[in-house]
DRENFI-693993 format. One record per residue: residue in three letters; x negated, y negated, z of N, C-alpha, C in turn. Coordinates in nm, 4 decimals, padded with zeros to 6 digits. Layout:
BEGIN
{'ALA',{X,Y,Z},{X,Y,Z},{X,Y,Z}}
...
//
This chain:
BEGIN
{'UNK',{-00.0846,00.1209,00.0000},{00.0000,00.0000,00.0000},{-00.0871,-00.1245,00.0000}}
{'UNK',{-00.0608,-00.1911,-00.1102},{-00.1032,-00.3349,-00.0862},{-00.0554,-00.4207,00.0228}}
{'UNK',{-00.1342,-00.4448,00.1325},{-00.1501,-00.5491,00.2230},{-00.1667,-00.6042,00.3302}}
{'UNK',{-00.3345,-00.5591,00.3115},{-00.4377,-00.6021,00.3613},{-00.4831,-00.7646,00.2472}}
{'UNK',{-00.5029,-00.8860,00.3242},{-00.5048,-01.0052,00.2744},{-00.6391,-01.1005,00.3895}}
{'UNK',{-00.7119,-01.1075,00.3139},{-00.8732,-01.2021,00.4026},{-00.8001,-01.3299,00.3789}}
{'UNK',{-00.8208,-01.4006,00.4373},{-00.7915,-01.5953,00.3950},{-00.9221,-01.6387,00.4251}}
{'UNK',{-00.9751,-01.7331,00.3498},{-01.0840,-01.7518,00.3938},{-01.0770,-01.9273,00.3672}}
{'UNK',{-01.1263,-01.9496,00.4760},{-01.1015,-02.1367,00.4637},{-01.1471,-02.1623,00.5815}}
{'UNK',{-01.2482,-02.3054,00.5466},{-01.3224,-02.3639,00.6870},{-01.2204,-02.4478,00.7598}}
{'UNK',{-01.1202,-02.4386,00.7494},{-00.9906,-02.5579,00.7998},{-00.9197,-02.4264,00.8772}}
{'UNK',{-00.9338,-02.4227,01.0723},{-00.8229,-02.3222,01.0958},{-00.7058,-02.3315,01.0949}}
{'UNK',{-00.6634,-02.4699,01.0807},{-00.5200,-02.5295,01.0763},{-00.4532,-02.4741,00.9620}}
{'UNK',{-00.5307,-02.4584,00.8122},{-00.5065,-02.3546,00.6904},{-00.5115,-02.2550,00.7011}}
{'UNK',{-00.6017,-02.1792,00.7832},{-00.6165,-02.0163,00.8247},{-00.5097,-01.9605,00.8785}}
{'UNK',{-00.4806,-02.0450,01.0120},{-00.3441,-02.0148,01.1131},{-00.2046,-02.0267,01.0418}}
{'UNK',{-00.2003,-02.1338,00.9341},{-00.0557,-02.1144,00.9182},{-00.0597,-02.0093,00.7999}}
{'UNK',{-00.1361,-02.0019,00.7203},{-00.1567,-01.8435,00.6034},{-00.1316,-01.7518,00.7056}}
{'UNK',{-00.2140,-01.7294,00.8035},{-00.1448,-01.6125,00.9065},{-00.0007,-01.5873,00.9357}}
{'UNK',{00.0419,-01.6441,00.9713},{00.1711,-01.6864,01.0043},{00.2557,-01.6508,00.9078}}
{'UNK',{00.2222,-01.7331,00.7919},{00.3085,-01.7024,00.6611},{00.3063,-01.5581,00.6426}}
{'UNK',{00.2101,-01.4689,00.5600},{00.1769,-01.3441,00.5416},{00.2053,-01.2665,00.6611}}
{'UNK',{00.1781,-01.2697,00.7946},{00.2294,-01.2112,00.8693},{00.3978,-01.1622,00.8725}}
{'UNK',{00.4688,-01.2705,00.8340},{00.6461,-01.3056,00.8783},{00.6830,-01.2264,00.7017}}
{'UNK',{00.6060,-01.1556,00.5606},{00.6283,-01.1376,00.4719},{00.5816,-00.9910,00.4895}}
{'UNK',{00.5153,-00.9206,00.6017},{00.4614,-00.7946,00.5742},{00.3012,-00.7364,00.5623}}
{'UNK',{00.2608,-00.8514,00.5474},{00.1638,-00.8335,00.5255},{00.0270,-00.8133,00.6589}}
{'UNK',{-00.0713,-00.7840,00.6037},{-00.1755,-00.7725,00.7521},{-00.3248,-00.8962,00.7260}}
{'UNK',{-00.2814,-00.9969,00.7443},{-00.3883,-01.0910,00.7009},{-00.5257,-01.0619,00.8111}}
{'UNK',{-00.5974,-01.0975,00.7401},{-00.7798,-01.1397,00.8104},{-00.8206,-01.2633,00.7946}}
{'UNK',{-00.8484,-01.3505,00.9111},{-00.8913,-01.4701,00.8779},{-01.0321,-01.5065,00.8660}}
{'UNK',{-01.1218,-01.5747,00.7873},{-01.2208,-01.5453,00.8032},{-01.2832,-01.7342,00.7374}}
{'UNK',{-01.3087,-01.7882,00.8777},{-01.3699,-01.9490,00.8669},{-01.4924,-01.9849,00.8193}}
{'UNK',{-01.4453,-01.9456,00.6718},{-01.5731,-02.0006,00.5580},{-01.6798,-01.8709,00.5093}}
{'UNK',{-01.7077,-01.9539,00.3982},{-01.7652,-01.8172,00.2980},{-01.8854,-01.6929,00.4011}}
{'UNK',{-01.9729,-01.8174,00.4729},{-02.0432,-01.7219,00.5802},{-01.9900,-01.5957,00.6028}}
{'UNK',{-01.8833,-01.5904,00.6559},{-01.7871,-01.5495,00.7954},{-01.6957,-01.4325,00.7245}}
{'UNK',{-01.6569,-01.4868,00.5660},{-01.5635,-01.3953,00.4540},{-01.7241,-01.2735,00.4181}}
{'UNK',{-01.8423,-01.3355,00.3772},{-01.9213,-01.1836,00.3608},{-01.9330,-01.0976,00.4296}}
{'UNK',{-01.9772,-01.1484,00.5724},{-01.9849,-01.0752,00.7151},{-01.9211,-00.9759,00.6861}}
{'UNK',{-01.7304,-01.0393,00.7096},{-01.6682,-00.9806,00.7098},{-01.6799,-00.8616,00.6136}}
{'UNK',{-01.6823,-00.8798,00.4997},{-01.6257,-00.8105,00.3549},{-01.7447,-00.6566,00.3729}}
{'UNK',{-01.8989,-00.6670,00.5024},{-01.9434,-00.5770,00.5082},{-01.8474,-00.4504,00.5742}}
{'UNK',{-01.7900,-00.4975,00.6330},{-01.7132,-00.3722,00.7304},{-01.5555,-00.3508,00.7193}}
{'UNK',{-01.5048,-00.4528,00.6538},{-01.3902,-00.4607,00.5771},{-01.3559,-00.4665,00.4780}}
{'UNK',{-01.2710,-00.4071,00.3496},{-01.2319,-00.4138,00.2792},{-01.0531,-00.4748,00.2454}}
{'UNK',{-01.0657,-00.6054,00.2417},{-00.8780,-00.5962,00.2520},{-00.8755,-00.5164,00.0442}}
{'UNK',{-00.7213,-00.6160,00.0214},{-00.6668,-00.5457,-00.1004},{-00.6746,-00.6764,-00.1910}}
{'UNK',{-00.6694,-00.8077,-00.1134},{-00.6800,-00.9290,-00.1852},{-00.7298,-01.0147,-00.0931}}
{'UNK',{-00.8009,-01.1202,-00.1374},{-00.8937,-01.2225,-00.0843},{-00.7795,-01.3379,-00.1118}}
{'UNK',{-00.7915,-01.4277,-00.0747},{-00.7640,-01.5624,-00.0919},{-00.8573,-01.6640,-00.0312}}
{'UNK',{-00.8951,-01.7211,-00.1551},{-01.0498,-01.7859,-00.1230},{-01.0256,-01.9519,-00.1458}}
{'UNK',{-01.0311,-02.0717,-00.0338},{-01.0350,-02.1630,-00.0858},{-01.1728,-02.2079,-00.1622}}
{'UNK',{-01.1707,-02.3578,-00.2438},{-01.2744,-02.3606,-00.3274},{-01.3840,-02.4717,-00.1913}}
{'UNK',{-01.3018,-02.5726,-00.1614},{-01.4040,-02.6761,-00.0800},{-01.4193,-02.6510,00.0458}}
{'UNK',{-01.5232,-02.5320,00.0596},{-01.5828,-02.5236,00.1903},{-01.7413,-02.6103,00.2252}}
{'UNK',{-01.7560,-02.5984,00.3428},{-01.9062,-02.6032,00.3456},{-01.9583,-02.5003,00.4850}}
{'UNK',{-02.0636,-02.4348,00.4942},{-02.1884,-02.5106,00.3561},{-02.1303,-02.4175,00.2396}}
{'UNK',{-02.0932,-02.3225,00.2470},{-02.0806,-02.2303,00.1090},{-01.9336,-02.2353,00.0487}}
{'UNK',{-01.9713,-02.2902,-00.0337},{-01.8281,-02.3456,-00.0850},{-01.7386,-02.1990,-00.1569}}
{'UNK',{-01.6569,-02.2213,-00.2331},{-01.5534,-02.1059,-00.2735},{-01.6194,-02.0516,-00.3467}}
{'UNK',{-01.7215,-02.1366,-00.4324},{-01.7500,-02.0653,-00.5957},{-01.8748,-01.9616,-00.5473}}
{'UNK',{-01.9313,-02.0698,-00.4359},{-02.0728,-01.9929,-00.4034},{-02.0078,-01.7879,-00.3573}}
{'UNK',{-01.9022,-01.8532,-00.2714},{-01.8791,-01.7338,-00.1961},{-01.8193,-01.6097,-00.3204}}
{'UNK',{-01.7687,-01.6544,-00.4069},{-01.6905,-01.5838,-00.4838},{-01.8243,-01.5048,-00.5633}}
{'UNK',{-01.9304,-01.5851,-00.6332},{-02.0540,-01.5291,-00.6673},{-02.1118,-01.4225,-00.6215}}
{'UNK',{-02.1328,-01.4200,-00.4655},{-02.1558,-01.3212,-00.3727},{-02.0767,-01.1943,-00.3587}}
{'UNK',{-01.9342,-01.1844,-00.3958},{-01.8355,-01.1171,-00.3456},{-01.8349,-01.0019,-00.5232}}
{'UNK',{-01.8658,-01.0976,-00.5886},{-01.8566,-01.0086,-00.7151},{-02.0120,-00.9661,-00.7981}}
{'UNK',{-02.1044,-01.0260,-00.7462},{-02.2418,-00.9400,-00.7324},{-02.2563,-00.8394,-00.6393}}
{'UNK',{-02.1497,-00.8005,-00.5575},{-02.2190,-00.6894,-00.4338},{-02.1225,-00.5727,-00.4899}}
{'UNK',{-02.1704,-00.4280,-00.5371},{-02.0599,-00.3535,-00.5721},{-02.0006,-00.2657,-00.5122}}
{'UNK',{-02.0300,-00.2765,-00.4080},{-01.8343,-00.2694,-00.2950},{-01.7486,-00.3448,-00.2277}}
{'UNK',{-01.7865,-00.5100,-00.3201},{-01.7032,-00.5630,-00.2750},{-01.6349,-00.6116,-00.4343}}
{'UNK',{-01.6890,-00.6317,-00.5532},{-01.7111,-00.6709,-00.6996},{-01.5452,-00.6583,-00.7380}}
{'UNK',{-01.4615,-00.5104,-00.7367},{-01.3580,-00.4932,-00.7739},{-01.2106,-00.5647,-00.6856}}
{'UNK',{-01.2450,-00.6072,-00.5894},{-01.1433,-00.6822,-00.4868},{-01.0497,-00.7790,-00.5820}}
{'UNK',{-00.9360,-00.8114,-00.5885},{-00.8954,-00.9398,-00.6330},{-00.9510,-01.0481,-00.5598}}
{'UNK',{-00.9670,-01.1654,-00.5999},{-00.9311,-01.2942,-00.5728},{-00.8427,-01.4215,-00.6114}}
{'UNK',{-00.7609,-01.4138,-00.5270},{-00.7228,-01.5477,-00.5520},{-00.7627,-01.6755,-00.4805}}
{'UNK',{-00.8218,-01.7447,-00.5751},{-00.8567,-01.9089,-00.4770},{-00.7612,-02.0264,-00.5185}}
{'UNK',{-00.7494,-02.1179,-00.4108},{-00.6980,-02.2074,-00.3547},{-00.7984,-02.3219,-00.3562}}
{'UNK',{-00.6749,-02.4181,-00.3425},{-00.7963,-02.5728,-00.3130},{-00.7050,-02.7011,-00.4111}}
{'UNK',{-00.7324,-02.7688,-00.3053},{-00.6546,-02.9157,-00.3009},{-00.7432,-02.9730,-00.4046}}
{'UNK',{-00.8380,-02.9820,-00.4510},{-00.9344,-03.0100,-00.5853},{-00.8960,-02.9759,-00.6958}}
{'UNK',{-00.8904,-03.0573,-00.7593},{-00.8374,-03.0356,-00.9030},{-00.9506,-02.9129,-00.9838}}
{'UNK',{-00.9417,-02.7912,-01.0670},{-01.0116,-02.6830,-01.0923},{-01.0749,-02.8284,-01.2390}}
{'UNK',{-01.1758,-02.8145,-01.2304},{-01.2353,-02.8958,-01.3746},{-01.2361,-02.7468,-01.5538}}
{'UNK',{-01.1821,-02.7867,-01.6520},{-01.2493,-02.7504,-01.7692},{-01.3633,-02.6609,-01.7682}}
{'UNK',{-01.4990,-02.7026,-01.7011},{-01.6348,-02.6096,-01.7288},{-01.6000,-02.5207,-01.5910}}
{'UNK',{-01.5291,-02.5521,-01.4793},{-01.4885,-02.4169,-01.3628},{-01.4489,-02.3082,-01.4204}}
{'UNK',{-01.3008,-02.3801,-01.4895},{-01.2285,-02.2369,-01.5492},{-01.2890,-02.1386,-01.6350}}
{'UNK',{-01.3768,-02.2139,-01.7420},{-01.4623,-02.1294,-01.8362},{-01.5352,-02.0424,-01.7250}}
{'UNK',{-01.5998,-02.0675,-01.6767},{-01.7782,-02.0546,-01.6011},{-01.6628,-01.9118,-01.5155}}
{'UNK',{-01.5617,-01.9063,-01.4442},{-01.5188,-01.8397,-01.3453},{-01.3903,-01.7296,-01.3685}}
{'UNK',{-01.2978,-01.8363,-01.4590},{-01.2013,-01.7233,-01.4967},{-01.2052,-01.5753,-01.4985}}
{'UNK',{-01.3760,-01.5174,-01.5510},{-01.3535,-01.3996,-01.5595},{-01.3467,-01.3336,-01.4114}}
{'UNK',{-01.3772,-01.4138,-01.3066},{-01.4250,-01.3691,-01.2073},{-01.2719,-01.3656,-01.0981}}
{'UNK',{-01.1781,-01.4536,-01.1202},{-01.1016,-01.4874,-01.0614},{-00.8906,-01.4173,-01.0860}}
{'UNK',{-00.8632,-01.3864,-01.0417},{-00.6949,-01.3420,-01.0029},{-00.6344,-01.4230,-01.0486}}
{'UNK',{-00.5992,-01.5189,-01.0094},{-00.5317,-01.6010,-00.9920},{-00.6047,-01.7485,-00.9292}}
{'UNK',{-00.5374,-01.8853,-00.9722},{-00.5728,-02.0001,-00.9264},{-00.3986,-02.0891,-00.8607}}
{'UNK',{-00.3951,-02.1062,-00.7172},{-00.2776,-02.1514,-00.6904},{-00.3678,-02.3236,-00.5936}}
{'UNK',{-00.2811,-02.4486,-00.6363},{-00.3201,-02.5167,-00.6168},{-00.2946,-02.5719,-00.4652}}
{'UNK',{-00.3490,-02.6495,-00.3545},{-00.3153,-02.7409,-00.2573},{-00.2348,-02.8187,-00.2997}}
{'UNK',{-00.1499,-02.8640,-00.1721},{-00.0728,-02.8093,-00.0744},{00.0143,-02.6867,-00.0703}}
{'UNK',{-00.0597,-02.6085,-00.0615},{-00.0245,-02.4232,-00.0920},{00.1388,-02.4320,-00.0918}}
{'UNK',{00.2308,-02.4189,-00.1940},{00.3677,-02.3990,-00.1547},{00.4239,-02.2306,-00.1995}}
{'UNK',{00.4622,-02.2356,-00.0490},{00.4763,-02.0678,00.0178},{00.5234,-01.9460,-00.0886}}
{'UNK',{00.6687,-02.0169,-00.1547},{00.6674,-01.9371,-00.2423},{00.5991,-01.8956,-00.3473}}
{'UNK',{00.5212,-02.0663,-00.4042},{00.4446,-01.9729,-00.5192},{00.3172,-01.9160,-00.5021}}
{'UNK',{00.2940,-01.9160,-00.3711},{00.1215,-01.8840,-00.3197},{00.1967,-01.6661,-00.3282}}
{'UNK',{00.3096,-01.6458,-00.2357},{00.3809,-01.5267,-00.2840},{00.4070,-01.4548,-00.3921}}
{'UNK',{00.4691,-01.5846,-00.4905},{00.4590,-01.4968,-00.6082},{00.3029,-01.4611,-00.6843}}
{'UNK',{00.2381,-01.5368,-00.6417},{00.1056,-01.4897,-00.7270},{00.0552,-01.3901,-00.6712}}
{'UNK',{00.0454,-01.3664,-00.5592},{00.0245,-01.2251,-00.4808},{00.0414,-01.1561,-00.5088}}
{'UNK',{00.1877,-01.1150,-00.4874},{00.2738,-01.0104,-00.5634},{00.2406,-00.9790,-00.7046}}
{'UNK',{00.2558,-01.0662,-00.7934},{00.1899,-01.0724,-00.9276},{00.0434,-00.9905,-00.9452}}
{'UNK',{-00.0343,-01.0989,-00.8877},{-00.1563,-00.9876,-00.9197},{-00.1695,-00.8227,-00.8048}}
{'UNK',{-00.0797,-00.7672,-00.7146},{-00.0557,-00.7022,-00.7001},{-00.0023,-00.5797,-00.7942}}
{'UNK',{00.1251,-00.6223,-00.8637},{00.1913,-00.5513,-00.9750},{00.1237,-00.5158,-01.1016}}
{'UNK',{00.0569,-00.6273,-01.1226},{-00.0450,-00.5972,-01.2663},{-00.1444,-00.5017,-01.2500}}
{'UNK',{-00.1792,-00.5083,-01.0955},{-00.3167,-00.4014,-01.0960},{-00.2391,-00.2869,-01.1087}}
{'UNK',{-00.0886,-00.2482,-01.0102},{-00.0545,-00.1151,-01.0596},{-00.0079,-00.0756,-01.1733}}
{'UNK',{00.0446,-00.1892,-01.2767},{00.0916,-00.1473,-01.3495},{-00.0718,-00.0904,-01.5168}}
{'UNK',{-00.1230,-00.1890,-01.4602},{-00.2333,-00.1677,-01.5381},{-00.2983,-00.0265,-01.5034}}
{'UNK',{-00.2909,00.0228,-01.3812},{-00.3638,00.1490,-01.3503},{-00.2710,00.2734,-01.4128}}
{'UNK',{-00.1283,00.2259,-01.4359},{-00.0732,00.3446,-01.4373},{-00.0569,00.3365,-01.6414}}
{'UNK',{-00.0888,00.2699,-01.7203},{-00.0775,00.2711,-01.8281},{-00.2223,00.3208,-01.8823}}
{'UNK',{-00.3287,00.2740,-01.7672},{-00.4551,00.3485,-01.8234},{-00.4787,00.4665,-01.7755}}
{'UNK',{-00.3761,00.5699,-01.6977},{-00.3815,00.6824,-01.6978},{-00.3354,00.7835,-01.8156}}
{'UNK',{-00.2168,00.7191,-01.8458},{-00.1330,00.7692,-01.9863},{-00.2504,00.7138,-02.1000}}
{'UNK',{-00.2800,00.6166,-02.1091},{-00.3708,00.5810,-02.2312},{-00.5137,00.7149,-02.2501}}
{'UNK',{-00.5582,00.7431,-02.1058},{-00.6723,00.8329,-02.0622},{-00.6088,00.9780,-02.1254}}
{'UNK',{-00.4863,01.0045,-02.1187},{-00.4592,01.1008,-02.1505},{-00.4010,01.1932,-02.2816}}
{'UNK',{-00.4536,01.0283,-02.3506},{-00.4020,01.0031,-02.4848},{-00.5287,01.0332,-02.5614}}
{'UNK',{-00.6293,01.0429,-02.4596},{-00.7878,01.0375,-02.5562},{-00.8732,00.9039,-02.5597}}
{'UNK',{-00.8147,00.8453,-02.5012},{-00.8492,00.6777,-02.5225},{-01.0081,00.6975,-02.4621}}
{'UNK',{-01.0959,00.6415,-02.5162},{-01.2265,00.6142,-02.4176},{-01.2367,00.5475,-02.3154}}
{'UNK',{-01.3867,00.5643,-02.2386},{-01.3579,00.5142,-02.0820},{-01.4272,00.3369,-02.1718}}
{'UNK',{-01.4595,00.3093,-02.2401},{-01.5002,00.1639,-02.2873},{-01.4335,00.0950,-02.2991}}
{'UNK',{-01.2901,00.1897,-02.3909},{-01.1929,00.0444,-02.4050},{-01.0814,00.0569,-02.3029}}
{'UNK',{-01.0690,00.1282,-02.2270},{-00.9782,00.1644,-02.1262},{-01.0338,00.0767,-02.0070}}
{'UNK',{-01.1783,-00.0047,-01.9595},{-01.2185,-00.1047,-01.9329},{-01.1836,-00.2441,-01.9771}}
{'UNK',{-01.2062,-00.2101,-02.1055},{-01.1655,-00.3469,-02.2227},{-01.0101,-00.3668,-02.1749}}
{'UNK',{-00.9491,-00.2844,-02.2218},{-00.8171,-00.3016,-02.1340},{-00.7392,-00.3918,-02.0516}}
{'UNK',{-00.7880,-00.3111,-01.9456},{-00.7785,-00.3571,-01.7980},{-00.8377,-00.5106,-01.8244}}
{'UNK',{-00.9623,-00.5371,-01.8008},{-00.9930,-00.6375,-01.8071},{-00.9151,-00.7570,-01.9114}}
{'UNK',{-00.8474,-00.6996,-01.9985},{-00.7671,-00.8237,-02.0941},{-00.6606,-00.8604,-02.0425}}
{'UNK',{-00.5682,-00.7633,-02.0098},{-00.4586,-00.7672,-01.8861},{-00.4773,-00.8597,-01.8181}}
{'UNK',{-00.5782,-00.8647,-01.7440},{-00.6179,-00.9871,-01.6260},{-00.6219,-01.1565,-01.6640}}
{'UNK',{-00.7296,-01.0497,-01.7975},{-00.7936,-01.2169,-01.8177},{-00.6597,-01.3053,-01.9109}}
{'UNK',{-00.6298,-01.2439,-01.9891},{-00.4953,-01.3423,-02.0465},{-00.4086,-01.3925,-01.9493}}
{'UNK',{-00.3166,-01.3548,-01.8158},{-00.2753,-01.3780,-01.7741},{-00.3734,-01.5013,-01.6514}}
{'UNK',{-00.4611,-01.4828,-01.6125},{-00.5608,-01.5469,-01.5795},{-00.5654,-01.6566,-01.6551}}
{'UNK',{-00.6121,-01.6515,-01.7413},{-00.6635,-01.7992,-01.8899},{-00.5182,-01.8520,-01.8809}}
{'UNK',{-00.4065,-01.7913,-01.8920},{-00.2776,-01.8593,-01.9108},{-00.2595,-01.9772,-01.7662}}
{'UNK',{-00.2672,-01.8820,-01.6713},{-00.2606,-01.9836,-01.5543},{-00.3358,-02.0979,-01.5521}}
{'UNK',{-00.4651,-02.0734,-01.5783},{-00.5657,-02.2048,-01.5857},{-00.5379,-02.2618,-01.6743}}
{'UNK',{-00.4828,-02.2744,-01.7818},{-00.3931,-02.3515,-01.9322},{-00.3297,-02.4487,-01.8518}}
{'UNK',{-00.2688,-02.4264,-01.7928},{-00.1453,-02.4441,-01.7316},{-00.1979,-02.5542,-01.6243}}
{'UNK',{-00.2798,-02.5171,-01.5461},{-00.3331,-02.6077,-01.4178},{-00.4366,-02.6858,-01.5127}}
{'UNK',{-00.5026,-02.7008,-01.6172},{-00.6037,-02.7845,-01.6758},{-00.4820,-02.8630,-01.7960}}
{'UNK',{-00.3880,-02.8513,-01.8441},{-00.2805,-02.9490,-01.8831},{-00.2565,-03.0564,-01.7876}}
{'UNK',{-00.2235,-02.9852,-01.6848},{-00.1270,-03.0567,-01.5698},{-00.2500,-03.2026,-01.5491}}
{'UNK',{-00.3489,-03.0609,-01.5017},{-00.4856,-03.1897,-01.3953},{-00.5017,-03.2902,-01.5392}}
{'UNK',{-00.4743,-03.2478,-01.6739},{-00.5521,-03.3853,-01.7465},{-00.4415,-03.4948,-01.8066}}
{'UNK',{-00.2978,-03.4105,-01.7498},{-00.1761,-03.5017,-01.7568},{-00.1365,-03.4563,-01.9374}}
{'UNK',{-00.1783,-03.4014,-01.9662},{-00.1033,-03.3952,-02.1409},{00.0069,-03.4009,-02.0875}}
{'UNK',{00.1009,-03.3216,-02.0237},{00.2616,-03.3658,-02.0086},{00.3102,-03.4867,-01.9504}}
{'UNK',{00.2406,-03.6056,-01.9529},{00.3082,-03.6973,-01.9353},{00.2578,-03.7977,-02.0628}}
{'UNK',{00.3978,-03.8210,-02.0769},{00.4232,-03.9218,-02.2256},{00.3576,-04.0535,-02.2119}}
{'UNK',{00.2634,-04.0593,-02.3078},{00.2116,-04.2058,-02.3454},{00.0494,-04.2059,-02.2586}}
{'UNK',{00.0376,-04.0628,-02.2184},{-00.0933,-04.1027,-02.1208},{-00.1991,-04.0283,-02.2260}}
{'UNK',{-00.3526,-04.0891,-02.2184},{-00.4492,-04.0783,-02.3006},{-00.4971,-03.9682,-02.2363}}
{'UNK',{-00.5684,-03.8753,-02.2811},{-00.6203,-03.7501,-02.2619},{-00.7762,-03.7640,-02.2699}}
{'UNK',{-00.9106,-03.7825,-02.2245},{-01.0174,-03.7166,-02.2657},{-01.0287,-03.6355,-02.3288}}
{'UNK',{-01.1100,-03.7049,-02.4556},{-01.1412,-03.5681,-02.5556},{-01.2443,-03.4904,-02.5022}}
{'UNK',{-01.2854,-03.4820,-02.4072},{-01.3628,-03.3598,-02.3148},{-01.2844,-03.2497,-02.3183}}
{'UNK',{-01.1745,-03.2466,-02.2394},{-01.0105,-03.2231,-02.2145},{-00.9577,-03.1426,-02.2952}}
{'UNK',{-00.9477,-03.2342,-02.3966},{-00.8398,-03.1680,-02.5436},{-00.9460,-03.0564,-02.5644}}
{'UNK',{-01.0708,-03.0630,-02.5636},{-01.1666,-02.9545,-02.6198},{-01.1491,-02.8619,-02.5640}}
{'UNK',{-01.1446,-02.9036,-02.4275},{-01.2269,-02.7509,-02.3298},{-01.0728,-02.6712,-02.3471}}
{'UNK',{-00.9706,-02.7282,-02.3355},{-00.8113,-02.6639,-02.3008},{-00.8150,-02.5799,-02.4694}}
{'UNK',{-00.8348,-02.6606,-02.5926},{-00.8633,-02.5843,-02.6918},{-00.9313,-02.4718,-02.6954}}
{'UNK',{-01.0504,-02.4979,-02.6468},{-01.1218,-02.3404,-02.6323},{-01.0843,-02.2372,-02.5658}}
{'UNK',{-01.0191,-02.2736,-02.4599},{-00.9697,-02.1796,-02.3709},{-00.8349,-02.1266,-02.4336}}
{'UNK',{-00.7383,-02.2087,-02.4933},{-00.5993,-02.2088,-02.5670},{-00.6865,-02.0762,-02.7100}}
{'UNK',{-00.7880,-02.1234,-02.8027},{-00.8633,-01.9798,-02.8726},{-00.8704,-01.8381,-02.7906}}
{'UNK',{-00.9310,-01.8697,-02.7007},{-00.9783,-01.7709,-02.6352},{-00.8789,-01.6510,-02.6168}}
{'UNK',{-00.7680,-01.7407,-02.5417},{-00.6784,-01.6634,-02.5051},{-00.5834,-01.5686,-02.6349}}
{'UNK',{-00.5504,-01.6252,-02.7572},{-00.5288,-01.5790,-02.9004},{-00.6172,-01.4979,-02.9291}}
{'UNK',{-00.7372,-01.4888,-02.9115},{-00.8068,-01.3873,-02.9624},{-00.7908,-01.2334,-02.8585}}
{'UNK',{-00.7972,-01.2667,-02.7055},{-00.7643,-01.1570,-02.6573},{-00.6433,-01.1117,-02.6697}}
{'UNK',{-00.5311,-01.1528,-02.6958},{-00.3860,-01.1234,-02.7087},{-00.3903,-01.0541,-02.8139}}
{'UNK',{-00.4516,-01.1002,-02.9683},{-00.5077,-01.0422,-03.0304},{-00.5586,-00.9064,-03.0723}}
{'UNK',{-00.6714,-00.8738,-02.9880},{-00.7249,-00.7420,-02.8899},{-00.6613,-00.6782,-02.8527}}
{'UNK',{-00.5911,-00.7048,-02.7375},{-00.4930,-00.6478,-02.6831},{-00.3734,-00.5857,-02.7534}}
{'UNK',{-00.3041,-00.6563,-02.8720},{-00.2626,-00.5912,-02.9567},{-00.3035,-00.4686,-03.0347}}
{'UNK',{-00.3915,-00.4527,-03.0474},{-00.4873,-00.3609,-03.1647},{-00.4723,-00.2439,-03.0661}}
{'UNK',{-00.5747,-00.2827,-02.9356},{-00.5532,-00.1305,-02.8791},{-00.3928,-00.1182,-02.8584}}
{'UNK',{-00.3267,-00.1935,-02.8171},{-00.2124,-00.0966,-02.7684},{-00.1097,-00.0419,-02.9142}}
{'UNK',{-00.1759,-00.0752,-02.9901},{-00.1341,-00.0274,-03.1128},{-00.1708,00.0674,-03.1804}}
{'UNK',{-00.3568,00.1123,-03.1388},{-00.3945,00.1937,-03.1425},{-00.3204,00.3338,-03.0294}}
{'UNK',{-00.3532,00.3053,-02.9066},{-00.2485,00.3591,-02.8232},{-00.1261,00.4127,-02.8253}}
{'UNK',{-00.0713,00.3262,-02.8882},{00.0869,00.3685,-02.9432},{00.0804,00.4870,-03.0548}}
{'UNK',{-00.0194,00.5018,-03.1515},{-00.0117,00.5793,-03.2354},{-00.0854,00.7009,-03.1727}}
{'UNK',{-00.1475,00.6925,-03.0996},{-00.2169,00.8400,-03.0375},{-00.1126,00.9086,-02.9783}}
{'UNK',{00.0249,00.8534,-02.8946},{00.1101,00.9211,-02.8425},{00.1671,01.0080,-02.9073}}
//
């Protein structure tokens, strides 16, 4: 069963009420005050999902997240991070692959839930289609490839979404940085080409059945 949940944030006033929340939903949270304190931890614990804010100190989210997915028993964990900081263009590139989900400050309860749940469901549902795919003949390469596209499209979509917002394209009459228009373009490719991908195998897939 999913839920086991680390929070990790140098603010306990953010720690305590995530407790609280996740507690009153089922869940079994771990609090853990800043990236230090989240590795420690992550030696003798394993939860099922992290929730990592980004502006800590001294080791901020990205540092900690670096750490968490170079060590390989901790590498496969979800993460989702948090943070009242707007995510910049070269973050999302540089991290996306690394990251669950991105839910923004002032955490609002329900949608910090639904993303949970979300990347909860995708991992099972993704595990249970790459068993049938495995049994279809599929290789263990693209049955990786896979999985990993699953994530990352839905991933890249979210950050679409939060790098619109942060550069305001939806509001009428406001000027955009062409920094902006670029980086959201590349990422807006990116994501077409894996959807792309993703098509092929499961099309390939489909015909092996």
């Amino acid at each position: 069963m999913n839920n086991s949940i680390m929070i990790v944030d140098d603010s306990p006033y953010i720690v305590d009420g995530l407790m609280a929340l996740l507690k009153r939903k089922g869940y079994q949270p771990v609090p853990a005050h800043g990236g230090d304190e989240c590795l420690i931890l992550l030696a003798t614990t394993k939860p099922d999902l992290i929730l990592l804010d980004i502006m800590m100190e001294p080791m901020d989210g990205w540092e900690t997240l670096e750490h968490i997915k170079e060590n390989p028993a901790t590498r496969n964990i979800p993460v989702l991070m948090f943070s009242a900081k707007k995510i910049t263009a070269d973050e999302a590139e540089e991290h996306s692959l690394s990251i669950d989900d991105f839910v923004s400050k002032p955490v609002n309860p329900a949608q910090l839930l639904e993303s949970i749940e979300k990347i909860f469901e995708r991992r099972k549902d993704v595990a249970m289609e790459i068993l049938l795919a495995k049994d279809a003949g599929m290789s263990p390469e693209i049955l990786q490839e896979y999985s990993a596209l699953r994530k990352n499209i839905e991933v890249d979509k979210n950050l679409l979404t939060v790098l619109r917002a942060s550069a305001g394209m939806d509001v009428p009459g406001k000027e955009v940085a062409e920094s902006d228009r670029a980086a959201i373009a590349k990422l807006e490719e990116k994501v077409g080409l894996s959807e792309a991908r993703l098509k092929a195998i499961n099309d390939k897939f489909t015909s092996n059945l």
